[in-house]
C-alpha positions as a printed Julia matrix, in Angstrom:
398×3 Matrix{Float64}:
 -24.7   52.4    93.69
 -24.78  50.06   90.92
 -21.66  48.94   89.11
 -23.13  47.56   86.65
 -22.08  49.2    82.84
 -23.8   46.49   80.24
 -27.14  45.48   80.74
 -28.63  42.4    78.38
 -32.52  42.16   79.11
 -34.88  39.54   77.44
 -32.37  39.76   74.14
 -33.57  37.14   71.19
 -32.31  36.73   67.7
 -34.13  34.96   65.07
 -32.22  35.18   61.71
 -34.54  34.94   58.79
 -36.62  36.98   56.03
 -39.28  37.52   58.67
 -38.42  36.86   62.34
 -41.3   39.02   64.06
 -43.93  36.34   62.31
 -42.3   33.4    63.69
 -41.62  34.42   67.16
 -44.72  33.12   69.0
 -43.05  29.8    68.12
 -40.11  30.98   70.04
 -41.88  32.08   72.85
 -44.01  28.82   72.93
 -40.72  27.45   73.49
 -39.91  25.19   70.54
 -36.73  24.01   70.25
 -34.63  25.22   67.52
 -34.57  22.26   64.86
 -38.06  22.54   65.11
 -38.36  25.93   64.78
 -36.15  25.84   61.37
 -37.86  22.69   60.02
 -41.4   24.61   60.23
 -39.97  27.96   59.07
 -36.78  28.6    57.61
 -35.43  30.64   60.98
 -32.46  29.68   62.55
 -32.61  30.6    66.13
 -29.47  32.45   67.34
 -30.13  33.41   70.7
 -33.16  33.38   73.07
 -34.08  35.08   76.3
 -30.54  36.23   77.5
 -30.11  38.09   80.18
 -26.67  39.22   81.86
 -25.23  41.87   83.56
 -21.78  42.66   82.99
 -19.88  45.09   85.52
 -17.47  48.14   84.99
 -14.03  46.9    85.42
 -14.27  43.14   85.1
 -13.33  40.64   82.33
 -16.81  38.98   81.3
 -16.23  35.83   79.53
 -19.01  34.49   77.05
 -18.4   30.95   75.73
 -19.26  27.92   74.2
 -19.47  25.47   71.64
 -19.37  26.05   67.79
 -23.12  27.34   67.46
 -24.09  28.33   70.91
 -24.44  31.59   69.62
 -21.5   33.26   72.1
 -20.46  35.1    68.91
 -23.61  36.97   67.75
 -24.57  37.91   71.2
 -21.1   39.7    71.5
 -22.21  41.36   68.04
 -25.01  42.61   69.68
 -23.0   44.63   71.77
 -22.22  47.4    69.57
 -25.39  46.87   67.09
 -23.53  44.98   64.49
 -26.19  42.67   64.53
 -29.74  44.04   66.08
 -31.71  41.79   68.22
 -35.35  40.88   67.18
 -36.24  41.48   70.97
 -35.13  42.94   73.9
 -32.76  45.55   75.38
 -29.03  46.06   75.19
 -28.57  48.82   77.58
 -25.05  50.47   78.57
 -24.85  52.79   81.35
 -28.28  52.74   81.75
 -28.96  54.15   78.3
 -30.89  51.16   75.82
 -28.53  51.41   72.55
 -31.45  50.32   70.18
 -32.77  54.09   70.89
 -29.48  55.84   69.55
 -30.01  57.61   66.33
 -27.69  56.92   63.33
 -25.3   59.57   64.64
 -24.61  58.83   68.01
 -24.34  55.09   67.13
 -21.22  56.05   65.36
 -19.67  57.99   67.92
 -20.93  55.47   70.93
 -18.77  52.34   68.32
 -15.72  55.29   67.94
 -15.49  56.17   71.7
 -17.36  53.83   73.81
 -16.33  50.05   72.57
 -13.41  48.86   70.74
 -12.85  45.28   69.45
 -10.19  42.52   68.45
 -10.98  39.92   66.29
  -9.95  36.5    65.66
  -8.57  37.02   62.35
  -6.46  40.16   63.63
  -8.65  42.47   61.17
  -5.2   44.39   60.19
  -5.62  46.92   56.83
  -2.76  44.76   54.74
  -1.99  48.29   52.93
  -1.45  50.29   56.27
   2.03  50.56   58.28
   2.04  48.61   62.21
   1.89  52.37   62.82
  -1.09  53.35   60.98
  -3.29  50.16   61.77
  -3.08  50.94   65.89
  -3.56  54.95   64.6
  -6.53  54.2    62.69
  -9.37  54.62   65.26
  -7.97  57.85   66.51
  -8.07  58.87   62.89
 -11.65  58.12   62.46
 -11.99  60.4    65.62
 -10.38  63.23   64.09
  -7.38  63.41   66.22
  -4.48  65.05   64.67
  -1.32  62.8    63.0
   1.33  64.05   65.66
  -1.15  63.26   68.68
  -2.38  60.03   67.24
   1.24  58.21   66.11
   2.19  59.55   69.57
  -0.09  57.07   71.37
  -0.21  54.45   69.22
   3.73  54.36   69.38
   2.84  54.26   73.52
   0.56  51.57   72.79
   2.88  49.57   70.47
   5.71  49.76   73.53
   3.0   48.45   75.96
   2.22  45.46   74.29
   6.16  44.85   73.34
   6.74  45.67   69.66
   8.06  49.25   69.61
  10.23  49.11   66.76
   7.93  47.43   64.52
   5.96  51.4    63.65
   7.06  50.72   59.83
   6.16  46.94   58.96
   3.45  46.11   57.44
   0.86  42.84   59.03
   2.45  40.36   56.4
   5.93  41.26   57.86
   4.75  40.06   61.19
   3.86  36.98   63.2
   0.73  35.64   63.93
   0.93  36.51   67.42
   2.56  40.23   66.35
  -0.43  40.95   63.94
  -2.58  40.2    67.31
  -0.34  42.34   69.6
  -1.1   45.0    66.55
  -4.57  44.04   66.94
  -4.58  44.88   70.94
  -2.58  47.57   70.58
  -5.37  49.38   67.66
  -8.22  48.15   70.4
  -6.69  49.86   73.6
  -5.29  53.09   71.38
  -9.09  54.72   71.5
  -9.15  54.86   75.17
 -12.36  53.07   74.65
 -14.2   51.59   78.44
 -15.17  48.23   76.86
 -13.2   45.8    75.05
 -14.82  43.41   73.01
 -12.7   39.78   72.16
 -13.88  38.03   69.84
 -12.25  34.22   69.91
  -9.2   36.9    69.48
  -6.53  34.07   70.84
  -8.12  31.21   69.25
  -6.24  31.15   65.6
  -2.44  31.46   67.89
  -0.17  28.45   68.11
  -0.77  27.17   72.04
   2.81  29.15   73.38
   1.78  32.28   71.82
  -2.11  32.13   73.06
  -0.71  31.89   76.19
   1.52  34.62   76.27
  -1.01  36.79   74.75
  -3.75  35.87   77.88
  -0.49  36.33   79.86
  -0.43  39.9    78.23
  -4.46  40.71   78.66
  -4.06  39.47   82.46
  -1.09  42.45   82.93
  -2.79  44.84   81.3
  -6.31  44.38   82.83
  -4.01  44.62   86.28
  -3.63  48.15   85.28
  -5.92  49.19   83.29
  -9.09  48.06   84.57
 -11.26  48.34   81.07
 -14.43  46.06   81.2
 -13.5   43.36   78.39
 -16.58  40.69   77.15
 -14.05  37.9    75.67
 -15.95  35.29   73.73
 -13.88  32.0    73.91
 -14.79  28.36   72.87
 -12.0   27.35   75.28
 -13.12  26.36   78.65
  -9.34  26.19   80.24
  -9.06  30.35   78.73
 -12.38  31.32   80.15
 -11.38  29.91   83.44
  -7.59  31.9    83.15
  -8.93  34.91   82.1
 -12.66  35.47   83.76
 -14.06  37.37   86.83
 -17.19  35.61   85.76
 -18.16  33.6    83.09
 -21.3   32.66   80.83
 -21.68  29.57   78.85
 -24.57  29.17   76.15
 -25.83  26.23   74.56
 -27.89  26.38   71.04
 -28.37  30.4    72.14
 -29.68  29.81   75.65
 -27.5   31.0    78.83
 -27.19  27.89   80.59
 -25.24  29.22   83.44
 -23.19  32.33   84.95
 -20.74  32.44   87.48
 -17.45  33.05   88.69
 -14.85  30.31   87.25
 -14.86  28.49   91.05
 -18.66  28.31   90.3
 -18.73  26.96   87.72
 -16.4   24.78   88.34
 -17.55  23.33   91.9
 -21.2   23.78   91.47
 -21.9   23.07   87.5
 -25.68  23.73   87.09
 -26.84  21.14   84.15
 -25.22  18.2    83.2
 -24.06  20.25   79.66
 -21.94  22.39   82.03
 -21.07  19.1    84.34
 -19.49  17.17   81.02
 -18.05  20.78   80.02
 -16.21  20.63   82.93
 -15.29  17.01   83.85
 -11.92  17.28   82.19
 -10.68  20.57   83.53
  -7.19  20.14   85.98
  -9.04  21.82   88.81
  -5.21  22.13   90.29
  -4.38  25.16   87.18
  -8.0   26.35   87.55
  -8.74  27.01   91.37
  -6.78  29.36   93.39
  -6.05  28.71   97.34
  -8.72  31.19   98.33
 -11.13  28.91   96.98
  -9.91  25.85   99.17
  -8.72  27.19  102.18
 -10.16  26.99  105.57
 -10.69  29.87  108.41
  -7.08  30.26  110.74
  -8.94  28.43  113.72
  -5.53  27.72  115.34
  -4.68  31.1   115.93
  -2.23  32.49  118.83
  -2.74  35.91  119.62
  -1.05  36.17  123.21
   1.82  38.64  124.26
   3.97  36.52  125.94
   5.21  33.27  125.77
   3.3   31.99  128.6
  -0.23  33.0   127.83
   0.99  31.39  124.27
   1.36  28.15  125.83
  -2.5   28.44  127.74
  -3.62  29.54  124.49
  -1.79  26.26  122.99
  -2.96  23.87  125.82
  -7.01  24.89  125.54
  -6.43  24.14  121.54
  -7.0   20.29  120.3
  -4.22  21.51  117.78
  -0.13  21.25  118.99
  -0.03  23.83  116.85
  -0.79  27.47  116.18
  -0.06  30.81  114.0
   1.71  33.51  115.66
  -0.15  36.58  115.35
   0.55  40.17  116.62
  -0.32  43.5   115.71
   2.21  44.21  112.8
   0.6   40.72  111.1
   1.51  36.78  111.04
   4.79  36.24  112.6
   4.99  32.51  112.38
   3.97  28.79  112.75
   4.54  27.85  116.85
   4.15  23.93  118.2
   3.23  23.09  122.09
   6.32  21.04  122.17
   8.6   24.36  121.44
   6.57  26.19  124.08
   6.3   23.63  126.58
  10.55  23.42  126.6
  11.26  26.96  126.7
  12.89  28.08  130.16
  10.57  29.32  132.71
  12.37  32.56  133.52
  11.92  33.45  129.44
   7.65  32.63  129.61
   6.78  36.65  130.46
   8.83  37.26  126.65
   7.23  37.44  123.15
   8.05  33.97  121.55
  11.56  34.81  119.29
  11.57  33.98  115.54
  14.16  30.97  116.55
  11.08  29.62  118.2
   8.8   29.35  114.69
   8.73  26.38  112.49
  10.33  26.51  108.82
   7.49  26.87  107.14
   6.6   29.2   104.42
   3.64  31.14  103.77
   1.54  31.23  100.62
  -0.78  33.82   99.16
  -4.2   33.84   98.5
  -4.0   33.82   94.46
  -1.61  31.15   94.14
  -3.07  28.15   92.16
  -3.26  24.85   93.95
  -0.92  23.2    91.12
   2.02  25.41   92.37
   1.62  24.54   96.04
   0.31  20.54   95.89
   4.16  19.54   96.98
   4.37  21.82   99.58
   1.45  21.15  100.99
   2.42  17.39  100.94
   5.97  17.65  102.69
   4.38  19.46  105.32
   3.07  18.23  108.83
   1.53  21.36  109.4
  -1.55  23.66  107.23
   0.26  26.19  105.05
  -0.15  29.04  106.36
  -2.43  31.62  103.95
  -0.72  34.88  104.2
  -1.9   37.97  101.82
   0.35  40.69  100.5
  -0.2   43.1   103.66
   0.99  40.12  106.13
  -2.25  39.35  107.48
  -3.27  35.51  107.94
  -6.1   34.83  105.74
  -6.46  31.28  105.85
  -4.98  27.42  106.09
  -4.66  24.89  103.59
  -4.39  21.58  104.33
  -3.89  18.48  102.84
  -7.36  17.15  104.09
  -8.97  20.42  101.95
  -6.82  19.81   98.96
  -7.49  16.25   98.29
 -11.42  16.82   99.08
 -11.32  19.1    95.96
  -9.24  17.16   94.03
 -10.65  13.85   94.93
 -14.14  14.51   93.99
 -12.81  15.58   90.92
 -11.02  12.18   90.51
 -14.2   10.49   91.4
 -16.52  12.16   88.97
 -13.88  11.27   86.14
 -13.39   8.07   86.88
């Protein structure tokens, strides 16, 4: 079954007094100076297609222009397309009568803007209340969740200011708070970090990642910020004058840029804070899987490696060397090998970024060993893998 929950099919926007005359220009594919020069239409987007999926964080970005913002707009029908579909759980939006269009914005989608979007005039309290209100939910029930929702996202306390009392970074915790409050399934973000100071920004996509953790809403963040999109995004989609140029998830993008806009895009990204290990790491091939001590040491001898991970039925145990084996006294070779008998080495999971484990890598003789949070051995990393990934990156920014 299909898990996709937004569905973007053929979708163009052509902003003028009369796009449906002017779009056999689009579709002869003219570029869009031209198409302005000859007509007055300013192309906004053209031929997207995307398909976002329940539960993930979607992230649309680009430059100033690429259109990222009036595609997300299209999402809830504050801006209709001039073609194609915008269908969400299977059902095309464009066919939703006055009516249900309200109720599918109340219930369905929620969404935090850059500028907060705060009613000055309304209490912390009321502003996070407000789309229950529209719903018709009663005072008690409503100031009851938002009060939840202001604790979640760390400003209980604050029920009774007002947005010019606040912070920056507060009026966008209000803003969050008001978004999640409707129990709405999709979260739309638009540039909703972007106007923070850096520290806050990053506390606040410190905030979304926690949440999502539990949660699990499907969010569409727009973002002109390449190093956010990569933080933040199960997959990612960057336009260029209203055309999608490429999707992907961020190692995708990343390792296998698809035009040489996305290549210069990402050129000056620290692939150490952007990849995790998973991405990098190699199959276990040194693996030791034998009982005893013994058939450890055959298992050791038929390897090219003097080296090998320890691996028995409750998980990884530990990193063993030939030379430990090959000394151990011949009456103890029919016992497991001891945990005195493993090398000081420590493990390291699966979604750790490369920049926290570059020096350990480095001080040791041996592959890390890739461990996840069960105990099972997922992977190696070695130094040979690291610098591959960061030295092409070093050579295509030199």
């Amino acid at each position: 079954m299909s898990n996709c929950l937004i569905e973007i099919q053929g979708l163009y926007k052509l902003f003028g007094k009369n796009p449906q005359k002017h779009m056999d220009l689009v579709h002869q594919g003219r570029s869009k100076d031209d198409i302005l020069a000859k007509t007055g239409h300013t192309l906004g987007l053209k031929d997207i297609n995307l398909q976002i999926n329940k539960g993930e964080t979607f992230v649309i970005m680009g430059l100033s222009g690429s259109g990222k913002s009036t595609l997300i707009r299209h999402f809830n029908r504050l801006i209709d397309p001039t073609e194609g579909k915008i269908l969400v759980n299977g059902r095309d939006i464009m066919a939703l009568p006055q009516k249900e269009l309200e109720q599918f914005r109340r219930h369905k989608m929620s969404m935090v803007f850059q500028r907060f979007g705060l009613m000055p005039h309304r209490t912390v309290l009321e502003n996070v209340s407000y789309g229950l209100k529209v719903q018709g939910i009663h005072k008690t029930t409503r100031h009851q969740k938002a009060r939840e929702w202001l604790e979640t996202v760390g400003l209980a306390g604050y029920e009774d200011q007002y947005p010019n009392q606040l912070s920056g970074g507060q009026q966008q915790r209000v803003g969050l708070a008001r978004a999640l409050c409707t129990d709405a399934e999709i979260l739309l973000m638009d540039e909703a970090f972007s106007a923070l100071d850096p520290l806050i920004r990053s506390e606040m996509q410190d905030q979304l990642i926690n949440l999502q953790e539990r949660l699990h809403k499907t969010i569409v963040f727009i973002t002109h910020d390449l190093d956010e999109a990569l933080r933040l995004g199960d997959r990612i989609a960057i336009l260029k004058d209203g055309e999608l140029v490429q999707e992907g998830t961020p190692e995708k993008i990343l390792l296998e840029p698809a035009t040489d806009y996305v290549e210069a895009f990402v050129k000056d990204v620290n692939r150490a804070r952007a990849l995790s290990v998973e991405v990098v790491m190699k199959p276990p091939t040194e693996r030791i899987s034998a009982k005893t001590i013994g058939e450890a040491l055959q298992q050791m001898r038929r390897s090219k490696e003097n080296y090998g991970y320890y691996v028995n039925e409750d998980g990884f145990q530990g990193v063993l060397l030939q030379e430990t084996l090959e000394v151990s006294p011949s009456k103890d070779r029919d016992n497991q090998p001891s945990t005195d008998m493993f090398e000081n080495i420590n493990t390291i999971t699966p979604d750790t970024v490369l920049e926290d484990v570059i020096p350990q890598t480095l001080d040791t003789d041996y592959p890390l060993p890739v461990v996840n949070k069960k105990g099972d051995l997922q992977g190696q990393l070695s130094r040979a893998s690291l610098g591959e990934i960061l030295g092409n990156y070093t050579k295509k920014t030199d």
